[in-house]
N, C-alpha and C positions, 0 to 999 in steps of 0.2 A: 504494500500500500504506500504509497507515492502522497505526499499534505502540497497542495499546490497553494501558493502566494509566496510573497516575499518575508522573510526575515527581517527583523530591528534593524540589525546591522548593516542592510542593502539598501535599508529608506535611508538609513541615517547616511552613507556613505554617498547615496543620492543626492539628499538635501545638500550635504556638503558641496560635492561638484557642480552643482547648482549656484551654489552660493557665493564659489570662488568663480565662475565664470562671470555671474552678475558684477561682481565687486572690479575685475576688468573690466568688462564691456559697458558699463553705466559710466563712468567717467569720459571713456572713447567718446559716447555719443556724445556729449553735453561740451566738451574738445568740438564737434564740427558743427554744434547749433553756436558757438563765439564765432569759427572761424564762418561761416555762413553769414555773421550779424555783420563781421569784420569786411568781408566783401562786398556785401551790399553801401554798408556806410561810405565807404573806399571809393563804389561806386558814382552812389549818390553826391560826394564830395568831385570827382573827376565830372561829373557832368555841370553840376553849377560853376565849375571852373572854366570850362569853356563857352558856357551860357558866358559867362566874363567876357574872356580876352576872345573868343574865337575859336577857330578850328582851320589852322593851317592846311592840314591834309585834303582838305574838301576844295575843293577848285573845279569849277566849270565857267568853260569859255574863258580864261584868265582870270576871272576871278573868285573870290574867295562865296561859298555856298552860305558858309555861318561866320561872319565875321563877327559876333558878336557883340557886347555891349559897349566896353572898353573902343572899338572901333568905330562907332556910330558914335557915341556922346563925348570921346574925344576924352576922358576922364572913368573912372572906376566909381559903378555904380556906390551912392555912401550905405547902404543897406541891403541885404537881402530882394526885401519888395520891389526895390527899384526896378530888378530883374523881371516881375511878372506886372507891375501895372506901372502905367504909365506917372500918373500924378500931376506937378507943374513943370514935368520934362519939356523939352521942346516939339516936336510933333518932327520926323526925318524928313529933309528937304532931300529929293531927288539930285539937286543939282551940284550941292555942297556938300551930301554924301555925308550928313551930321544928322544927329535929330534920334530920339526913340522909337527905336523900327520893330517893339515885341511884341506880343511877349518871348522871351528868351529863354524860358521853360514851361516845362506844361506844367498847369497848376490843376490837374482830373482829379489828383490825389492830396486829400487835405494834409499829407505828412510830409512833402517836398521838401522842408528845410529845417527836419529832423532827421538825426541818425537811426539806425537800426531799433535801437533801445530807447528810441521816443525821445531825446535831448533835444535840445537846438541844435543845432552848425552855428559856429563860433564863424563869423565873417570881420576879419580883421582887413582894411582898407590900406593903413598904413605897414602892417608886414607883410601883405600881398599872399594873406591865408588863409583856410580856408581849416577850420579842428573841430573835431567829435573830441568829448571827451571819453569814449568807449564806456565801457561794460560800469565802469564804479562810476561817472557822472559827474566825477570832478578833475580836476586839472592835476597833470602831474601821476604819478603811480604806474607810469612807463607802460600806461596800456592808452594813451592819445593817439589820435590817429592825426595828419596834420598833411595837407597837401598847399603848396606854396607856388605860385606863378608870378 
């Protein structure tokens, strides 16, 4: 006569390996939901930046496709908004090739000029930068993320 089920010893030696795989693998993932927030941010930071200065790469017919804000107004937007709405900008004159020709991002998404983890973007005018302050939300703690034009 043969007792069929498992033994103490094979649940418990189950739980165990169970427990030590959890105990790796729960850290791995929660590792690529930063580095995931960290791309996006990264992202979202490289595209307001060229909402700025432009997009050299893009050319048709000799000229530039997105020259963006910095090229039109002749000066760096002093905020953020500046980028999506107009205000008392000047209105872009065809012929002088000046003037607020946006909006210069899409504003579909009410999170545009938040990081991954919902912060603001830090737009600094005179260091010509553009900072999340990543995962902790304050400055400093060597997890800033900071892109600079």
């Amino acid at each position: 006569m043969t007792d069929k089920g498992f033994t103490l010893v094979e649940v418990l030696m189950v739980l165990i390996l169970v427990g030590i795989l959890s105990a790796v693998a729960i850290p791995q993932f929660i590792n690529f939901n930063d580095d995931a927030r960290i791309t996006v941010t990264t992202e979202r930071l490289n595209q307001i930046k060229m909402a700025i200065i432009g997009d050299s790469r893009h050319v048709a017919q000799g000229r530039y496709t997105n020259p963006g804000f910095e090229n039109h107004m002749g000066a760096l937007p002093t905020a953020l908004t500046d980028l999506t709405t107009q205000g008392a900008q000047a209105t872009y004159d065809p012929f002088t090739k000046r003037g607020w020709r946006g909006p210069y991002l899409s504003t579909t998404s009410a999170d545009w000029n938040l990081d991954a983890w919902g912060n603001a973007i830090v737009y600094n005018s005179g260091a010509r930068s553009l900072t999340s302050y990543g995962p902790n939300g304050a400055s400093g703690g060597g997890d800033d993320i900071v892109i600079t034009f």
